[in-house]
C-alpha positions in Angstrom: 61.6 41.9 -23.2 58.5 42.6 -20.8 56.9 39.5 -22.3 60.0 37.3 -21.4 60.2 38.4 -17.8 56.4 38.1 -17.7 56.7 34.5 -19.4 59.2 33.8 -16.7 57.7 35.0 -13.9 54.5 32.9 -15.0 56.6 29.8 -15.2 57.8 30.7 -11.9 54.4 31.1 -10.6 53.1 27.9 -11.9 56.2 26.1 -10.2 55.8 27.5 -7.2 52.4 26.2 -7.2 53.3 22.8 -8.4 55.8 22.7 -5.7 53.2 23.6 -2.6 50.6 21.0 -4.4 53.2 18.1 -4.3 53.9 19.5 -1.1 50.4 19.3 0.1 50.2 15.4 -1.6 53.4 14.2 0.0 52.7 15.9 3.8 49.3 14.0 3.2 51.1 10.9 2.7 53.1 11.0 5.5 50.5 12.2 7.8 48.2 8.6 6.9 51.8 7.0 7.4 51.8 8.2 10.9 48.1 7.0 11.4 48.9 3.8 10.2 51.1 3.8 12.9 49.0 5.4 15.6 46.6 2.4 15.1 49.0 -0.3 15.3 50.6 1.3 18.3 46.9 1.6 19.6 46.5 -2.2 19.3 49.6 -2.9 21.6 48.3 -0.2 25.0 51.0 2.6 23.2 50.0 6.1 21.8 52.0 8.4 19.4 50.6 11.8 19.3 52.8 15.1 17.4 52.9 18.6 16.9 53.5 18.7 13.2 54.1 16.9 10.1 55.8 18.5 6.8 57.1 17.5 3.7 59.3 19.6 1.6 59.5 18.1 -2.6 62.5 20.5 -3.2 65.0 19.3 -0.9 63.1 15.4 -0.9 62.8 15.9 3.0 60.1 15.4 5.4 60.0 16.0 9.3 58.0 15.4 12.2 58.2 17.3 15.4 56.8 17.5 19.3 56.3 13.5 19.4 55.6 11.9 22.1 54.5 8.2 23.4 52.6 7.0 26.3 52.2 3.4 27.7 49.6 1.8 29.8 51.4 3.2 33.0 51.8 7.0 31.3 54.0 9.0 29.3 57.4 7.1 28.3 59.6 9.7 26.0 59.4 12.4 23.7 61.4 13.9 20.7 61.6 16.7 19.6 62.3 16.1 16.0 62.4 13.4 13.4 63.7 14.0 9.9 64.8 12.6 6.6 65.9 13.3 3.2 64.0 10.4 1.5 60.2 10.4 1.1 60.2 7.6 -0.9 59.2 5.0 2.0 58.7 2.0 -0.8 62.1 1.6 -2.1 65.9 1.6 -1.0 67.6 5.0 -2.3 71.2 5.3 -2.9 71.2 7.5 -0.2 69.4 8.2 2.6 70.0 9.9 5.8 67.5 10.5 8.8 67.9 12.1 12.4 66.0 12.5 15.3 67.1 15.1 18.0 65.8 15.2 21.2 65.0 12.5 22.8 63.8 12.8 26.4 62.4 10.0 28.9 59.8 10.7 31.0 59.6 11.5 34.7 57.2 8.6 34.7 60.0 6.2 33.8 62.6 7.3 35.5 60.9 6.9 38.3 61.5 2.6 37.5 65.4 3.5 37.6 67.5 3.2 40.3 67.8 5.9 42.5 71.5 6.7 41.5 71.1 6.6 37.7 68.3 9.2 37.8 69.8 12.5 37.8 72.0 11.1 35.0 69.3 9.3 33.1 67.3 12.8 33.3 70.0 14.8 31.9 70.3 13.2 28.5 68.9 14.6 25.4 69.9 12.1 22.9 70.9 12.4 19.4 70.5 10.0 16.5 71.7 9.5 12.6 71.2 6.7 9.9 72.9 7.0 7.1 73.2 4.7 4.8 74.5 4.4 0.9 73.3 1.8 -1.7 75.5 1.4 -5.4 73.3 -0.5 -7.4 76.2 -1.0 -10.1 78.5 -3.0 -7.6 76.1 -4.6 -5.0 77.9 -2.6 -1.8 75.6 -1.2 0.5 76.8 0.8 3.7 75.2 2.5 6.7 76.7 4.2 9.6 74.4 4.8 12.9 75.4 7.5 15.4 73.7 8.3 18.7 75.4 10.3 20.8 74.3 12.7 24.2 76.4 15.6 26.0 76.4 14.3 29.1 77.3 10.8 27.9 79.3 11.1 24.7 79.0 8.8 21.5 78.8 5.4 20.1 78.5 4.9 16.1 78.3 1.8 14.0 79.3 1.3 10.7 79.3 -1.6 8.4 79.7 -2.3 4.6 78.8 -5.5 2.7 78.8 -6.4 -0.7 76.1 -9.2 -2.7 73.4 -6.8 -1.4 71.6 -6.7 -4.4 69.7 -9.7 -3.7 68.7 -8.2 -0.5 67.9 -4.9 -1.1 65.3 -6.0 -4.5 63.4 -8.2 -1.8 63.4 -5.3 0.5 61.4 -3.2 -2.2 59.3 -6.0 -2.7 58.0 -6.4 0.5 57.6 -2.9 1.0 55.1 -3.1 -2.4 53.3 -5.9 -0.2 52.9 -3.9 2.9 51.6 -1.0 0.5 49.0 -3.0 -1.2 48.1 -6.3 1.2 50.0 -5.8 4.6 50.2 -9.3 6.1 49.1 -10.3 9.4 49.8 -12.6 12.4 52.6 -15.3 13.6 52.3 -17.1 10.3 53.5 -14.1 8.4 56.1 -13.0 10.6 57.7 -16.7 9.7 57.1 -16.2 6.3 58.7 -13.0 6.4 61.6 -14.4 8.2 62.1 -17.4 6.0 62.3 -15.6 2.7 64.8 -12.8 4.2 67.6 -15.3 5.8 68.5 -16.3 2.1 69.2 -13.0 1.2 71.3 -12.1 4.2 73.1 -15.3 3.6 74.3 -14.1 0.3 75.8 -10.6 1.6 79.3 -10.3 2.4 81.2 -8.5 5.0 84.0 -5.6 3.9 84.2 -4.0 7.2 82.3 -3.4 10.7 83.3 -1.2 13.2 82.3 0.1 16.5 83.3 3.6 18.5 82.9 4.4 21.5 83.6 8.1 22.8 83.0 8.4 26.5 81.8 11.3 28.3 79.6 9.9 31.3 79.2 6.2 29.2 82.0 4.8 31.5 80.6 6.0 34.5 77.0 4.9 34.1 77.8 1.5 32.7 79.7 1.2 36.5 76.9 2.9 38.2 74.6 0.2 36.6 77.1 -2.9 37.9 77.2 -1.3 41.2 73.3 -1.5 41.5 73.2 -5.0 40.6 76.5 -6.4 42.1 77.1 -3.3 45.3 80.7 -3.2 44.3 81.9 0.3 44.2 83.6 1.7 40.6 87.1 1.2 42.2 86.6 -2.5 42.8 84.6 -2.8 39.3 87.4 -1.2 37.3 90.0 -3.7 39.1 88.0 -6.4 38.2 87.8 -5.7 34.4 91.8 -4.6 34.4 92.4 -8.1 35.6 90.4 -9.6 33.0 91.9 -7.7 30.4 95.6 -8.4 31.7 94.9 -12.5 32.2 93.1 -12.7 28.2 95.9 -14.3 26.2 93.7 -13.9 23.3 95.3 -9.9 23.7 98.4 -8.6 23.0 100.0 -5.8 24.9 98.9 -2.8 23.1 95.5 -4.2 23.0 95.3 -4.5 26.8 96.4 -1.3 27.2 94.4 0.1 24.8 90.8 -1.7 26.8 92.6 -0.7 30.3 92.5 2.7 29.2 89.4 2.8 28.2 87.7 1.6 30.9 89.7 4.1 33.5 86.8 6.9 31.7 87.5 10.0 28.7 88.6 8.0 26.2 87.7 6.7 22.6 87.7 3.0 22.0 87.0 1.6 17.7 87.0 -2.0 17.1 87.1 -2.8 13.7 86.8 -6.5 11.8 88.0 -6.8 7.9 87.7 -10.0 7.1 90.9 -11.0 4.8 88.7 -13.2 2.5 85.3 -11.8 0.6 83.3 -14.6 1.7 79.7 -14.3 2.2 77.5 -15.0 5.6 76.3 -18.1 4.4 79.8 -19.7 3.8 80.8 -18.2 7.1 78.3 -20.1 8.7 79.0 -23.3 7.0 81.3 -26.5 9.7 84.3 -26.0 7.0 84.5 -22.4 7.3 85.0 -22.9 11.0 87.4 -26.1 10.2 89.8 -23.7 8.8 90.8 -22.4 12.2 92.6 -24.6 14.7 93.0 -21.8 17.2 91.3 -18.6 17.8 94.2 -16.1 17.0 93.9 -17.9 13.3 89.9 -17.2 13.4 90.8 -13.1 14.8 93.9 -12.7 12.0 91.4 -13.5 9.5 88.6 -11.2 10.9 91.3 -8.9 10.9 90.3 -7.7 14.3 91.8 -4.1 15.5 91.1 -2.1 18.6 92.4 1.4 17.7 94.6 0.2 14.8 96.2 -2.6 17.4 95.6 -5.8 15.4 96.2 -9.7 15.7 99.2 -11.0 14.8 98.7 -14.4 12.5 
C-alpha cells in the first residue's frame, strides 16, 4: 500500500513539475508576444510597459497586469488587467473569452477634453469582455462584446453568422504567416485586405443586436452636443423627441420606446434577424436591393426590433 501512495505521490510530483515547466514555456511565449508588440508600438512614438505577465497551462489562461501606454505628448491610459482563457494565439478556438478591467485615462489627456466632461471622463474605470464561440460542425460563429463603467453604465454587441468556415480557416492561415514571415508595408495590408473580403462575403447574418444600459451614457453623449452646438440638454432632448415623433419610418411603440430612452435610466436593444439566410455577398448585390420598393419592406425583412417593438410588413 506504501508503494502505491509513494507511486502516486511521485506521479503527482512529476506533474506538478510538468505543469510549472509548461508554465514557464508558455509565460515565455507570451512575454516575446508582448515584445513584439513593444517594438511595433516603438516604431509608431507609443510605449507599452507592465507589471507582470503569467500563464497558467491548467485552466489554459494567461494574464497581464499594471499596463500602461505613453504617446509622444506623455502618458495616455492604463489597465489594470488583461486576461484570457486561450493561449493558443495561432488558431480560432471554439471558445474564447478575454477581459480587461481597469481602464483609466490619463491626467495628461484629459487635460485635451473639454472642461465639462472632465470630472466625468476621470471617474470611469472601464470594463471589457469578448466572448466569442466557433462550431466547426455547422459553420456558426458568435461573439458578444461588453464594455461597461459604473458611472456610465453598459453597451454590449452581439452577433451570429453562419458560412464562417471559410473565414475562420483563412484566419488560422494568416496567423501561421505572421508566425513564420510577418508581412510588411501598404502592399501587404492590400493583399491582406483583398484575400479577406471573399471570405466575409460568404458569411451570413442570423442575428445582431445592440444594448444600451444608461447610467451617465445619456448625459455625456448631451454634455458632448452641448460643447459642440452650446445648446443646453433641455433643448437637445426636444430636438431628438421631434425627430423621433416626425420619422414615419417608426411606429408608436417604437417612438416611445427611443423617447424614453433618450429622457436618461433606461435600457434600449435593437436587434436585426434577417427573415431570409442570405449571405453578405448577395446582400450586397443591385437585385437584393431591387427586392424592396420601400423601406418598411427592406426593415420587415431585417426584422428590425427596438425592445421587441418590430416592423410591421
Amino acid at each position: 500500500m506504501s508503494k502505491v501512495i509513494k507511486g502516486v505521490i511521485a506521479v503527482a510530483v512529476i506533474g506538478a513539475v510538468g505543469v510549472l515547466g509548461t508554465n514557464w514555456y508558455l509565460g515565455k511565449q507570451l512575454k516575446e508576444a508582448i515584445a513584439q508588440q513593444q517594438q511595433e508600438l516603438a516604431i509608431q512614438g507609443m510605449a507599452l510597459s507592465y507589471s507582470d505577465a503569467s500563464v497558467n497551462a491548467l485552466t489554459h489562461s494567461w494574464t497581464v497586469s499594471g499596463i500602461s501606454f505613453k504617446g509622444p505628448q506623455g502618458d495616455l491610459f492604463k489597465v489594470a488587467e488583461v486576461s484570457s482563457n486561450n493561449f493558443d494565439m495561432d488558431q480560432v478556438q471554439p471558445h474564447s473569452l478575454a477581459e480587461f478591467s481597469g481602464l483609466e485615462l490619463s491626467p495628461e489627456l484629459l487635460q485635451e477634453a473639454p472642461a465639462e466632461l472632465k470630472d466625468a471622463l476621470g471617474k470611469v474605470k472601464l470594463h471589457g469582455r469578448l466572448e466569442s464561440h466557433y462550431d466547426a460542425s455547422k459553420g456558426t460563429f458568435e461573439s458578444s462584446t461588453l464594455l461597461d463603467d459604473k458611472s456610465l453604465g453598459e453597451v454590449e454587441m452581439q452577433f451570429s453568422t453562419a458560412g464562417a468556415t471559410p473565414f475562420i480557416e483563412f484566419a488560422n492561415q494568416y496567423s501561421q504567416k505572421l508566425k513564420n514571415n510577418p508581412p510588411k508595408g501598404a502592399n501587404a495590408e492590400r493583399e491582406l485586405l483583398g484575400q479577406l473580403m471573399p471570405k466575409l462575403q460568404q458569411m451570413a447574418i442570423n442575428n445582431v443586436s445592440l444594448r444600451v444600459k444608461d447610467g451617465g451614457l445619456v448625459d455625456l453623449f448631451y454634455r458632448l452636443r452641448a460643447a459642440d452646438t452650446g445648446l443646453d440638454k433641455t433643448h437637445l432632448q426636444q430636438q431628438l423627441g421631434q425627430q423621433v415623433a416626425m420619422n414615419p419610418l417608426l411606429t408608436d411603440a417604437q417612438r416611445q420606446t427611443l423617447q424614453d430612452f433618450f429622457q436618461g435610466g433606461h435600457e434600449l436593444t435593437i436587434k436585426a434577424s434577417p427573415s431570409e439566410q442570405l449571405s453578405v455577398g448577395e446582400m450586397m448585390t443591385p437585385a437584393f436591393q431591387q427586392r424592396f420598393s420601400t423601406p418598411q419592406q427592406l426593415l420587415h425583412f431585417l426584422g428590425l426590433t427596438f425592445n421587441g417593438n418590430g416592423f410591421e410588413a
